[in-house]
N, C-alpha and C positions, 0 to 999 in steps of 0.2 A: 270284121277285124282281119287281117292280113298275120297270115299264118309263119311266123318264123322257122326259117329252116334251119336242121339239126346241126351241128359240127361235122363233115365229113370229113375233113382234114387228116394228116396222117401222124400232125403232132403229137409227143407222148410226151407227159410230167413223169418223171424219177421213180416219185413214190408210190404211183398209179400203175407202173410194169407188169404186175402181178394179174391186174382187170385186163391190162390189154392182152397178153397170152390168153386167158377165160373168153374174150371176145372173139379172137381169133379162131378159137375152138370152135364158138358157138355158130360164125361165118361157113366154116368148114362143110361143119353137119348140118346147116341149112344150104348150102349149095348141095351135097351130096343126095341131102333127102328130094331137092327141087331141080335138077338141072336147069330148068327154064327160070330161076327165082335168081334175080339179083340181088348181094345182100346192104340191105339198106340200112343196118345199124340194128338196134336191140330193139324190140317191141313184144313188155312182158304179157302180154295179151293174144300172141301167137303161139298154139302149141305147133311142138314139131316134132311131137315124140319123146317118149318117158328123158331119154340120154339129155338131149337140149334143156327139156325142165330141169333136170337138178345142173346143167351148170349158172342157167339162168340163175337159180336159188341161191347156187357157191357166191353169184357174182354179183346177186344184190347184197349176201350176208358180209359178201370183202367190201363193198362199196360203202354198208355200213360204219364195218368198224374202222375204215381208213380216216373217213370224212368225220364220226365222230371224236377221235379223237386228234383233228390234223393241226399240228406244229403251226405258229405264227410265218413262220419261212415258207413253209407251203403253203398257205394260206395266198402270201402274195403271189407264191407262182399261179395260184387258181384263178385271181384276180387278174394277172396276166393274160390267160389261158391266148392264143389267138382267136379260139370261137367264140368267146365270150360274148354275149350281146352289148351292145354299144346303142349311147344315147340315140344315134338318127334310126336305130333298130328299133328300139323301144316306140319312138316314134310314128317310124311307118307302121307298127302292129297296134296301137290305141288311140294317137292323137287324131283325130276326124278333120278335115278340111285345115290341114297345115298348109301356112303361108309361111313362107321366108322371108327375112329381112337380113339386110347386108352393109355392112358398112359402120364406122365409127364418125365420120363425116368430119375428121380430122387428118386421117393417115390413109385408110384403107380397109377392105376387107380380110379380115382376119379366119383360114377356114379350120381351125384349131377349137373354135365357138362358134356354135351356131343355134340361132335364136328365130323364131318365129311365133305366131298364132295361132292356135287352134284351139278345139277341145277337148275334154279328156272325160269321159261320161257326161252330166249334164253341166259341166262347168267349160266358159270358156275364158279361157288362161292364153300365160304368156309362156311359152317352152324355150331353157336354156341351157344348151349341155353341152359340154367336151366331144368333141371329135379325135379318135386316132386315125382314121383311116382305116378301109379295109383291104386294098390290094396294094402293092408296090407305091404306084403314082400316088394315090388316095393317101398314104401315109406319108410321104415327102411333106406334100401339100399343104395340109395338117401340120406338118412336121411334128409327128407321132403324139399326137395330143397336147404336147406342149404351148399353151399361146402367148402370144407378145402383147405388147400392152394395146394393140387394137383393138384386140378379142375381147378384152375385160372394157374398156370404152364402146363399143359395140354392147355387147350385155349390159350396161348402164343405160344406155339411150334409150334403148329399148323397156327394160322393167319403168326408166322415168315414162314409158310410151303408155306404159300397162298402169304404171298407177294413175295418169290423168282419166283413162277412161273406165278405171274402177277395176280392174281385171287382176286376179289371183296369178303371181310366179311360180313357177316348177320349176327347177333346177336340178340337171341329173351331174352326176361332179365325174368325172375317170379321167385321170389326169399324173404322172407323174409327179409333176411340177413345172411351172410357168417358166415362159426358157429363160435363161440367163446369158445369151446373148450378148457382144457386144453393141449390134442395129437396137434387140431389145433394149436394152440400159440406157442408152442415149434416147430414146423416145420415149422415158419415163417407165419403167416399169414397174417399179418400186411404187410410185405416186399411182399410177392407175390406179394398182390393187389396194393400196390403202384410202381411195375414195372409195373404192366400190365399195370396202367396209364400211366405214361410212355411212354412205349414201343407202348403202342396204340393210342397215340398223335401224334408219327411222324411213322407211320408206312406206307410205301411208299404202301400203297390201297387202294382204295375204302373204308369206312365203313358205311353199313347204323344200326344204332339199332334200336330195337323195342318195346318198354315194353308192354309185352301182359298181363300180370297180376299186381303181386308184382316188387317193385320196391326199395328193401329197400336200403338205403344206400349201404358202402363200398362192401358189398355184389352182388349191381347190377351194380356199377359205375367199378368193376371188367372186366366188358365185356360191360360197355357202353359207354365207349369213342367211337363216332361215327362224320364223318362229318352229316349224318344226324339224328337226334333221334327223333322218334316218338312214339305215346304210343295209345295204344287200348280206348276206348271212357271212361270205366269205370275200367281202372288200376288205380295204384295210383304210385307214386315214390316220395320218403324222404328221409330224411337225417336217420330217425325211421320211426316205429312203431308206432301207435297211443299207444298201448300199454306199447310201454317203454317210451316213450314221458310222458304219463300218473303217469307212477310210479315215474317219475323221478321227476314232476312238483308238482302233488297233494299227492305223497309216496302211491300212490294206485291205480289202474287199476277195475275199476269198466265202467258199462258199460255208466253210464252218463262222468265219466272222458274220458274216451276213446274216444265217441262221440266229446265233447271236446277239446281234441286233436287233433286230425282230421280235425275240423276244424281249428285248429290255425297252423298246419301244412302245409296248404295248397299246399297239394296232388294229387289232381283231377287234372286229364288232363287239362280242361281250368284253372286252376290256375296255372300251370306250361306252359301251353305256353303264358299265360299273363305275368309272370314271365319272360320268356325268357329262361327256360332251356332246353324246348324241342320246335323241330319245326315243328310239325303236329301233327295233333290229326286223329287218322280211326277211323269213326263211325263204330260200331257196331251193329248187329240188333236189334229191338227192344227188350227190355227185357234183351239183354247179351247176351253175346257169346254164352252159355251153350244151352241158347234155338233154335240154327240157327248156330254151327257149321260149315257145310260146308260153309252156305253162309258167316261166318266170314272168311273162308280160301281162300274162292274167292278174299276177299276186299285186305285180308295183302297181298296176293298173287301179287293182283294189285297195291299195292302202292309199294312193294319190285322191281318188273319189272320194273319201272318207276321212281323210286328212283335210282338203279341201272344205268340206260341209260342216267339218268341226269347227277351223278356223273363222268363216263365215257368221258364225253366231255371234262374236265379237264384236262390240264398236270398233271403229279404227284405231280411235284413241287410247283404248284400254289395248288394243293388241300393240302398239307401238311401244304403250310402257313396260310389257308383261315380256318382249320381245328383248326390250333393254336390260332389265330385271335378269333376265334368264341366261343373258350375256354376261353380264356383270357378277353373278354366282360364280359360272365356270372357274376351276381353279380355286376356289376359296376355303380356306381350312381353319379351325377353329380348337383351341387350344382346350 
């Protein structure tokens, strides 16, 4: 397995200030106590002397109580984070002998989606996930996760590729929302994404989704029709944006509106599986993905294998109905 590397970045979230002074300290006094020691970020597993132990201690106890109790608004910003682990990451650290595939064989390739083969423990599956990009170029390209209606025609081609020869969909979702474009609009964008709904409700396989990040609306509902959908501890998934939710409600996106929104959206993992849209939540490490990558790739790693062997037991037909079924609840209220 291909070991994910830490966030070294020198991004800071708002409400996280508090940790990065504590880390700064901690930086300090392991240079001072090593001059020859680079510092490589936290590792509770290294003593360095009585001093560094207890701020380590301060700084798991603040790490605690931030993250336990963190607002729906921060929540996206974590989901945000720029270190965060991203679909082709996930990837390179689990999927085994990944092939690419490219194209809609309509318009073009779309780098926003990206879709191949491989496997994921003893299952070999079809992998489909959001792309942001990771440096400058890489994000253009992408155009920051957002895809056109190629990308969602591409990811169709492909599961129809997967259901002929029998093989289980993964679907990682991080997505803002699907661009809205004028080039997109004119090449259907709208009609893509409500085939691939469709098309992805009765598609005779396996689906488990996963929302590792962003989870915007039509954009992620794109590739997240799934019999099972789960979502990373501190994703979010809406119908919006706190942002456009924001502009649309108060006519401005400020950052008390947006927090605001956010909440009344109710986004957070546990509010959507109290909701009923999704059905698991993967904790994630303390702090977020970004600080404990690999070990966030162990966890999806394991709920995917497990997900996968469950779904498996199923006739096709019986998971096709159970899939519609489970569709058709969402939403439903009874008097």
């Amino acid at each position: 397995m291909t070991q994910l590397n830490e966030y070294t970045g020198n991004f800071e979230l708002e409400f996280e200030r508090p940790l990065t002074a504590l880390e700064r300290q901690i930086d300090e006094l392991e240079a001072q106590s090593d001059p020859n020691r680079s510092a490589t970020g936290l590792d509770p597993n290294v003593d360095l002397g009585s001093e560094i132990r207890k701020l380590r201690q301060s700084h798991t106890a603040m790490l605690k109580k931030i993250y336990k109790g963190l607002a729906p608004g921060n929540t996206v910003k974590v989901a945000r984070h720029p270190g965060r682990p991203q679909a082709m990451d996930y990837i390179h650290a689990f999927v085994k002998d990944f092939t690419e595939l490219h194209g809609d064989r309509q318009f073009g390739d779309d780098h926003a989606i990206r879709c191949g083969f491989g496997r994921i423990g003893p299952h070999k599956v079809l992998v489909v996930g959001h792309h942001k990009g990771k440096d400058t170029a890489d994000k253009i390209k992408a155009n920051f996760g957002c895809a056109h209606p190629e990308g969602y025609r591409k990811a169709l081609r492909c599961m129809k590729l997967a259901e002929k020869f029998g093989l289980p969909v993964v679907t990682l979702v991080d997505t803002p929302g699907a661009y809205p474009g004028i080039g997109a609009e004119e090449r259907g964008q709208a009609e893509a994404i409500a085939v691939n709904l469709r098309e992805m409700a009765r598609l005779k396989t396996p689906i488990v989704s996963v929302v590792i990040g962003e989870g915007g609306s039509g954009g992620a509902l794109g590739i997240g029709v799934a019999d099972k959908l789960a979502m990373l501890e501190y994703a979010w998934f809406s119908v919006i944006s706190p942002e456009g939710c924001a502009a649309i409600l108060w006519k401005q996106a400020t950052p008390q509106t947006n927090a605001d929104a956010a909440e009344a959206l109710k986004l957070t993992a546990r509010d959507n599986l109290k909701l009923g849209t999704i059905d698991d939540i993967i904790d994630e490490p303390l702090g977020g993905a970004h600080r404990r990558p690999s070990m966030m790739a162990d966890r999806l790693e394991q709920y995917l294998v497990q997900a996968l062997r469950d779904l498996k037991r199923f006739k096709i037909e019986n998971l096709v109905n159970k899939r519609y079924n489970r569709l058709r609840s969402i939403g439903e209220m009874s008097e």
